[in-house]
Every structure is written in C-alpha cells, then in structure tokens.
C-alpha positions in Angstrom: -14.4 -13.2 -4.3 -11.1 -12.0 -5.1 -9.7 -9.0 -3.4 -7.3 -6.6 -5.8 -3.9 -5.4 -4.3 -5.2 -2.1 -4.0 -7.6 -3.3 -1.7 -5.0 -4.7 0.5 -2.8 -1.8 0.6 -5.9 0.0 2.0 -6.8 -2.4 4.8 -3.2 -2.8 5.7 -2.9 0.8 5.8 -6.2 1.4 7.5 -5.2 -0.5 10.0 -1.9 1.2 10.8 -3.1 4.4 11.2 -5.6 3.4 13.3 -3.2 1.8 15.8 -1.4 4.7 15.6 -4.4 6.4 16.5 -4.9 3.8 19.2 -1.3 4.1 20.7 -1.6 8.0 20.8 -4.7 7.5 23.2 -3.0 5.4 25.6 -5.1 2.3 23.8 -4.1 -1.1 26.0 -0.9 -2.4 25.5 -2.3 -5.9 24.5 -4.5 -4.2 22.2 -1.5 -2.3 20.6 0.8 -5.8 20.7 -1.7 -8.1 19.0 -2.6 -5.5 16.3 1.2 -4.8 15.6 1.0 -8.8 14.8 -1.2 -8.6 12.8 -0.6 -5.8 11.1 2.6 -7.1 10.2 0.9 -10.2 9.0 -0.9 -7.8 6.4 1.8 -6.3 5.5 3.6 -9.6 4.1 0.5 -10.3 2.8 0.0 -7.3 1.0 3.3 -6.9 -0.7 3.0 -10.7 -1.9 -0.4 -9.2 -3.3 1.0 -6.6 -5.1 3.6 -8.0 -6.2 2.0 -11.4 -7.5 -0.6 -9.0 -9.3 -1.6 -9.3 -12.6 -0.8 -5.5 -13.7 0.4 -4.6 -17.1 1.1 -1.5 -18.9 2.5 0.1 -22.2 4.1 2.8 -19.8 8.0 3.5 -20.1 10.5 5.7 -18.3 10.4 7.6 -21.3 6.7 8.4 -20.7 7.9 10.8 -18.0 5.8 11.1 -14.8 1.7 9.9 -15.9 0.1 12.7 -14.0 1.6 14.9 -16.2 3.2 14.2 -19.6 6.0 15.4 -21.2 5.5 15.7 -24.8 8.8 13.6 -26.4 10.2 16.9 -28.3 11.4 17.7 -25.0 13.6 15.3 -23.9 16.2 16.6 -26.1 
C-alpha cells in the first residue's frame, strides 16, 4: 500500500508536536534524543515524498490565491 505525501507530512508533523509535547513535560532525555532522530529521519523522507509526488495542476500565478479567486478583469 502506497502512502500519499500528505500522509507523510501528517505523521512527520504528528510526531513533532508530540515531542514537543513530550519535552515540555520533562519526557526522558533518551526518549526526547531518539525521537529527534527519527523525526529527522521523517522529515528527509517526507520532503523526498513530496517532492517526488505525482501532483499536477492547470493552476497558474495568474489564478491568484485558490481559496479565493480573483476574477481576471481585475488584474488590470
């Protein structure tokens, strides 16, 4: 089974904040040093994931932002 890059930009980031979370309550500092190591593992391997994905789109920096869109009579 194939896991997308968004999927990997959630675990990675899961597991971030909840060393952070861990680190704030005084979480053992082996605990804290092995998950830094791995969570800079993820991180490589989330941004090779992303960036090796698959994604396409008819999108262009004329579209303006997507969330809300700028009719192109405006621009001018």
């Amino acid at each position: 089974m194939k896991i997308s890059a968004m999927a990997w930009i959630g675990i990675t980031t899961s597991l971030l904040v909840l060393l952070a979370m861990g680190a704030a309550l005084n979480l053992r500092f082996s605990w804290i040093f092995f998950g830094t190591l791995i969570g800079q593992a993820l991180i490589l391997v989330m941004v090779y994931k992303v960036l090796k994905d698959n994604y396409t789109t008819d999108k262009t920096f004329e579209d303006f932002y997507e969330d809300r869109p700028v009719p192109r009579e405006n621009y001018r």
